[in-house]
C-alpha positions as CSV (number, residue, x, y, z in Angstrom):
1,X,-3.2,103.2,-66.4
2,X,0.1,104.1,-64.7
3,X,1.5,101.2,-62.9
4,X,0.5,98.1,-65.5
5,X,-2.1,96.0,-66.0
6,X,-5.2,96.5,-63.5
7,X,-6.6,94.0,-61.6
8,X,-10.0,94.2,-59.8
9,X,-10.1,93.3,-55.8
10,X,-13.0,91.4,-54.0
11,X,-13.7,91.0,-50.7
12,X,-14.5,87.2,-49.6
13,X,-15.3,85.8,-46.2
14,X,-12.7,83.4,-45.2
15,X,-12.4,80.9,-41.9
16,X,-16.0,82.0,-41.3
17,X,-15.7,85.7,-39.9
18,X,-13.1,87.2,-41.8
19,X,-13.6,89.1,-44.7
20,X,-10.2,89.9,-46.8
21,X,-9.8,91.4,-50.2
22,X,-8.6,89.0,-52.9
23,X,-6.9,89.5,-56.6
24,X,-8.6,88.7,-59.1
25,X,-7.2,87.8,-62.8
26,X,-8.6,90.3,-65.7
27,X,-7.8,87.6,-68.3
28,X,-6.6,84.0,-68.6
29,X,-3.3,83.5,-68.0
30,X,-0.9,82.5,-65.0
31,X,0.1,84.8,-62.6
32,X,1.8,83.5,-59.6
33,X,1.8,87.1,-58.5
34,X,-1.4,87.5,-58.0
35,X,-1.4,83.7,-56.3
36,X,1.2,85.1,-53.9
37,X,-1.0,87.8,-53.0
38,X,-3.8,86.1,-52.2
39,X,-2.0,83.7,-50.2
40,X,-0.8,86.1,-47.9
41,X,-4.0,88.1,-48.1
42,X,-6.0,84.8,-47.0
43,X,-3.3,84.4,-44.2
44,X,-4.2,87.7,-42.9
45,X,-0.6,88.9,-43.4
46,X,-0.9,92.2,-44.7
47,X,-1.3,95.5,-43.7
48,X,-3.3,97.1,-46.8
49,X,-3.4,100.5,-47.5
50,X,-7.6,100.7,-46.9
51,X,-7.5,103.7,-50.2
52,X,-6.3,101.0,-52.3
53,X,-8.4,98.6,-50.9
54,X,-11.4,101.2,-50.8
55,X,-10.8,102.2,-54.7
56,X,-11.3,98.2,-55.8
57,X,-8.2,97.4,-58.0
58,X,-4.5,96.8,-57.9
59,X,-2.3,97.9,-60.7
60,X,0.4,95.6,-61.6
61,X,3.0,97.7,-59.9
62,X,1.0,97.6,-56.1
63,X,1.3,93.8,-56.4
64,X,5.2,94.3,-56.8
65,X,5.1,96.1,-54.2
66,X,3.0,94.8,-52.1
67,X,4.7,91.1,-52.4
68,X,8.3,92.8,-52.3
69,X,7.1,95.1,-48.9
70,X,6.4,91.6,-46.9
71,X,9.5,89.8,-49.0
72,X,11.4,92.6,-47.1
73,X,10.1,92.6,-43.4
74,X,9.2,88.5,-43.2
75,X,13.4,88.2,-44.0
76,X,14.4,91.4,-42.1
77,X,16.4,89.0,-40.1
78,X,19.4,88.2,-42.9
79,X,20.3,91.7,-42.8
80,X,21.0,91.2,-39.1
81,X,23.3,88.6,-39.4
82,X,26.5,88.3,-40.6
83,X,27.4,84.8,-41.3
84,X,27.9,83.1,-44.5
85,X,24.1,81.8,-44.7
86,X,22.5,85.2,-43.9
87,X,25.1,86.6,-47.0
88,X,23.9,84.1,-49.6
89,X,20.3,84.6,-48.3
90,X,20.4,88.7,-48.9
91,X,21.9,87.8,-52.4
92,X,18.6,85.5,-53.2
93,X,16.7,87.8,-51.7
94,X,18.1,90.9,-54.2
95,X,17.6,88.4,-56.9
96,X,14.1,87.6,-56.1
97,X,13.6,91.6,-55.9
98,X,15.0,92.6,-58.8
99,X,14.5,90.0,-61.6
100,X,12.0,86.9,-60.2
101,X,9.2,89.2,-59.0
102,X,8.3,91.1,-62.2
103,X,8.6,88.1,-64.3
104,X,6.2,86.3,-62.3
105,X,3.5,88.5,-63.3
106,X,3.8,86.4,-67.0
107,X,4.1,83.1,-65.1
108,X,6.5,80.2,-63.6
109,X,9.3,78.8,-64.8
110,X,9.2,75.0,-63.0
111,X,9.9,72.2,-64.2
112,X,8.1,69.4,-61.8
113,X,9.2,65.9,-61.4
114,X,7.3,63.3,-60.6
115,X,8.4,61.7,-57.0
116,X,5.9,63.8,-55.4
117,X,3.4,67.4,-55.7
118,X,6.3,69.1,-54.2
119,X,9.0,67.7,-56.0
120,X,10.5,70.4,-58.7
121,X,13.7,71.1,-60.4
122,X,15.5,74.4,-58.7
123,X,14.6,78.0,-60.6
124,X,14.9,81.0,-58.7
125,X,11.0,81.4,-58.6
126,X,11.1,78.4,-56.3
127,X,13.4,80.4,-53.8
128,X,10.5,83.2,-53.9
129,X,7.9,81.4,-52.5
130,X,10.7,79.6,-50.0
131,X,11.3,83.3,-49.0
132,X,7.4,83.8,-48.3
133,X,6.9,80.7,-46.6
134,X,5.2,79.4,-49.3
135,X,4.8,75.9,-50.2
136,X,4.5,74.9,-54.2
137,X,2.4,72.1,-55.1
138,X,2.1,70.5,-58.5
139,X,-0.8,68.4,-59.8
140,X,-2.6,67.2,-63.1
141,X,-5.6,66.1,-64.4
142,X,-6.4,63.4,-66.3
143,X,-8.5,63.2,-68.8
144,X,-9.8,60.4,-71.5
């Protein structure tokens, strides 16, 4: 299919009366894409086009999209100002745009450490879900 890999949507009630579309995975795997999809979707802060959502799947490319679109207007402000902050936040921003969001659809590069579930070394990926208002939470599972 044009666009990449397919991925099937599913509408779910969530917080009782709402009922949102949600990505699901066609295979195992990580895909923090699809994580930062759903997160938003669940947060009720996007505007889906009701054809896609009407059709039941999301190629690969709508995701990108999708994720970059609300990248785009939640940090609309940075292009508005013109100090030194706002400047290296538009460069982070083109960098989360053009090389962080498509390689999140293979996974994460993180490396945790262990003072705490939030506690990671810096990647760029991190600055991407910093950018979405996102927090990042590490845990593990023991097991005998």
């Amino acid at each position: 299919m044009e666009g990449g890999e397919v991925y099937t949507l599913k509408k779910v009630r969530f917080r009782e009366s709402q009922s949102c579309p949600i990505c699901l995975q066609t295979r195992n795997g990580p895909c923090p894409l699809i994580a930062m999809f759903n997160i938003l979707s669940l947060r009720g802060q996007l505007k889906l086009d009701p054809q896609k959502v009407s059709r039941g799947f999301l190629t690969s490319r709508d995701l990108l999209d999708i994720v970059g679109d609300f990248l785009m207007v939640r940090n609309r402000g940075i292009f508005e100002s013109k100090d030194g902050v706002a400047a290296n936040q538009r460069q982070i921003l083109t960098d989360i745009m053009s090389n962080v969001l498509p390689k999140l659809q293979g996974g994460l590069d993180v490396n945790v450490k262990f003072g705490g579930v939030k506690a990671f070394e810096y990647t760029q990926e991190l600055d991407a879900f910093y950018m979405l208002g996102m927090d990042l939470i590490h845990g593990y599972e023991w097991q005998r």
